[in-house]
N, C-alpha and C positions, 0 to 999 in steps of 0.2 A: 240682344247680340245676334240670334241667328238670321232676325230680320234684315241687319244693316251687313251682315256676311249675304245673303242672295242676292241684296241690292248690290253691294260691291261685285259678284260674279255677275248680274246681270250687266251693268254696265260696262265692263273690262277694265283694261290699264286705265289710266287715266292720266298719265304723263304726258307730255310731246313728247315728241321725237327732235324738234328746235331745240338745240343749234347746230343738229347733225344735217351734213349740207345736204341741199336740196329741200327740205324742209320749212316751211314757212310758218308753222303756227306759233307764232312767238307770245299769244296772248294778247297781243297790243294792235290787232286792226281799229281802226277808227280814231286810236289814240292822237290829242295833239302833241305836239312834241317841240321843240324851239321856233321861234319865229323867222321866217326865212328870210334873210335882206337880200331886196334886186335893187342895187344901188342905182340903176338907170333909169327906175320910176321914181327915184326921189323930187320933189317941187321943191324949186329954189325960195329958200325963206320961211320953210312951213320947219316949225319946232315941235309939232305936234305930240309925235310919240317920245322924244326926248323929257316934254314935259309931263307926259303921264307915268313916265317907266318908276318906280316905287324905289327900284336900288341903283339908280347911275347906270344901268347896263347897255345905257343910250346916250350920247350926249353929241352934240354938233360940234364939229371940227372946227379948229381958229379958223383956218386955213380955206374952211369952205369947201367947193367940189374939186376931187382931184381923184386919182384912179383907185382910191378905194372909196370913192362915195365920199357924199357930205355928211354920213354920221359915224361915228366909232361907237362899234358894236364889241361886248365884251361879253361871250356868254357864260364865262366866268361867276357874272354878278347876277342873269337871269334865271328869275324865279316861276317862268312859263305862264305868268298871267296872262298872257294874251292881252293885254291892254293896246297896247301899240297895234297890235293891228287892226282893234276897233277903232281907233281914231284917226290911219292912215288915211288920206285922202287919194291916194294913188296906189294903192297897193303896195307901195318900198317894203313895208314892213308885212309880212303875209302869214297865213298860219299852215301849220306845215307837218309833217308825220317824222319829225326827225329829231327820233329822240336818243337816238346810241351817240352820243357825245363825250364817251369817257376817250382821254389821252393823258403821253406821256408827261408833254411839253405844255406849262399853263399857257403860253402863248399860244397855241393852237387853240386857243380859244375865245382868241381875238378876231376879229377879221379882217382879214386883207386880200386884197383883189388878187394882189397878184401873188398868192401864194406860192409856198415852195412845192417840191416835190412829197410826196408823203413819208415821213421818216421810215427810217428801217429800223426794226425792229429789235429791240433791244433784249440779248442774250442772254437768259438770267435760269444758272445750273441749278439741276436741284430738285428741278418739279418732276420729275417722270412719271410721279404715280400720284402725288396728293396732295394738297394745299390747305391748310390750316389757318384759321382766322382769329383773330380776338379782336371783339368790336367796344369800342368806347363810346358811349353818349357821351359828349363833352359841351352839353347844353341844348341839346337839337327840342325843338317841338313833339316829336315824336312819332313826326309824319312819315320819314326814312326810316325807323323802328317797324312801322309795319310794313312796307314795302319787305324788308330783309325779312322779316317771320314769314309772308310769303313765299321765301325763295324755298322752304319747306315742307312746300303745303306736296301734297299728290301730284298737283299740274305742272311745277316746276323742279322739282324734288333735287333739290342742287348736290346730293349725297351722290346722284349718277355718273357726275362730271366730275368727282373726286375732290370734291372742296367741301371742308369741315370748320365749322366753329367750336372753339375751343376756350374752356374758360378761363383758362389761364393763360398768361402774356409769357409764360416759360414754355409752354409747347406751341407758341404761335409764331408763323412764318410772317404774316401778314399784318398790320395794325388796318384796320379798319374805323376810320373816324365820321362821325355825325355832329351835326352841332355846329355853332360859332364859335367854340371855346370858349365859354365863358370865366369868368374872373377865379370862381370855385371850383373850376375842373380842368383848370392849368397845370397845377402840380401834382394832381393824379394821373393827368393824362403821359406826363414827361416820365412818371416814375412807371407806368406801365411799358413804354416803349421802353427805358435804361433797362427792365426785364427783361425784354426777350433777349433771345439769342441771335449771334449774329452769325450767318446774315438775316440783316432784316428789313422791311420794306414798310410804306402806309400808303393807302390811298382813303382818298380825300372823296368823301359821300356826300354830296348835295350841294346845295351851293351855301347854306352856311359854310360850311365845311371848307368850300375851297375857296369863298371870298367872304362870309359873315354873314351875307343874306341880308333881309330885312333889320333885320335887331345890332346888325354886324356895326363894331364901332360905337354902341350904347353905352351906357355906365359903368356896366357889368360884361361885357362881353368884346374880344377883339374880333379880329377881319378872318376869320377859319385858322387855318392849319400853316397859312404863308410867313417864315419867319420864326415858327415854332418847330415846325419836325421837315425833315426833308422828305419832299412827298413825290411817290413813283405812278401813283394812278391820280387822274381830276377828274372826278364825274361830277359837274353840274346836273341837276333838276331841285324840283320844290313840290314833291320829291321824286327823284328815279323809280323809274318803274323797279319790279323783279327782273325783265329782260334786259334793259338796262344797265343794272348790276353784274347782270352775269355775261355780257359783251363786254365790260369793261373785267372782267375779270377774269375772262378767256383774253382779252387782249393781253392781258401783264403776264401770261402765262406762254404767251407767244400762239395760241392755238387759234387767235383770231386776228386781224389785222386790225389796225388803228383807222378809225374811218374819218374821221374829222382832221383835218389842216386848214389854216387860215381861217380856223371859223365855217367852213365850210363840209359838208357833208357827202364822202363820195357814194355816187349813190349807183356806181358800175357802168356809167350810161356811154 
């Protein structure tokens, strides 16, 4: 014990300082993060990444090229394989650092060229001081389970930001869902949410979670959270980082802006 007490004084804190602005170390340099469509290097007639994409999150428009491009891109359904971009032939499809894609609206995670304006922010009393969580595996892989364990580790220590998990669905503000929902954790996941108290909110963790993912629509398992719970956060990944998580969970809290519209990622410029 008193050896790994010197080492912890020799090294210091060990937290960031992200997401306190001006700050950058979010953990996640180098990180890839969604595939970027430049829909004006698309090649007419080339199917390529549509045909390797694993969950539909590509598919060629009837309609063909028109001002959002010749493909509809849903990152909704993308599981960050990066596939599509090794196979693009033109770069359309590119790999890219842009992985804070949690939003309001699932449509913002479609794309379209000519997107709207970026939503304003949506008012939600209550939070001044602290945010409570209750998280349900509702059939996830368990690749999002340790993303989340991380959000506890020293480096991220999410206890700073005022946000608490909680095991019970009676002192929880927030539903927090993983998984496709599968067929067996349908009606535990409904009877935890009739728990809480209202008000009360879910967001939707990974893209099981917000469209089913890979297994989504199998034997045992439906399309995520769409249809089953009314859901106020979308965070696609496979899976979201720690930082990730906790953008989108400053967004729902209003303390951070929503960065993604139309599928697209503002990135200040």
């Amino acid at each position: 014990m008193a050896l790994w007490t010197l080492f912890g004084l020799k090294r210091g804190k060990a937290t960031t300082r992200w997401p306190t602005p001006g700050q950058t170390d979010d953990g996640q340099d180098g990180v890839l993060g969604m595939p970027r469509y430049h829909p004006e290097l698309c090649v007419e007639g080339c199917q390529a990444c549509a045909e390797v994409c694993p969950t539909g999150a590509i598919t060629i428009r009837e309609n063909g090229r028109d001002g959002d491009g010749m493909l509809a891109v849903d990152y909704g359904r993308c599981v960050v394989c990066q596939l599509c971009t090794e196979v693009c032939p033109s770069g359309a499809m590119a790999p890219s650092g842009d992985w804070a894609f949690g939003v309001s609206r699932r449509e913002d995670l479609v794309w379209a060229q000519r997107a709207d304006a970026l939503p304003a922010a949506i008012e939600r009393p209550g939070f001044t001081r602290s945010l409570h969580i209750r998280h349900v595996d509702a059939g996830s892989c368990n690749g999002c389970e340790s993303e989340l364990q991380a959000l506890n580790n020293p480096f991220y220590n999410l206890h700073r930001l005022g946000i608490f998990f909680t095991p019970s669905p009676r002192f929880a503000d927030l539903l927090l869902v993983t998984g496709p929902v599968t067929n067996a954790m349908l009606e535990p996941l409904k009877a935890t949410y009739d728990a809480m108290p209202e008000p009360r909110w879910v967001m939707a963790v990974g893209t099981c979670a917000v469209s089913g993912g890979v297994s989504g629509g199998g034997y045992a398992s439906g399309h995520g959270l769409e249809g089953v719970l009314p859901v106020d956060v979308w965070l696609p990944g496979c899976p979201p980082n720690p930082a990730a998580i906790i953008e989108a969970l400053l967004m729902f809290l209003n303390r951070k802006p929503q960065r993604v519209v139309g599928g697209r990622v503002d990135h200040g410029e």
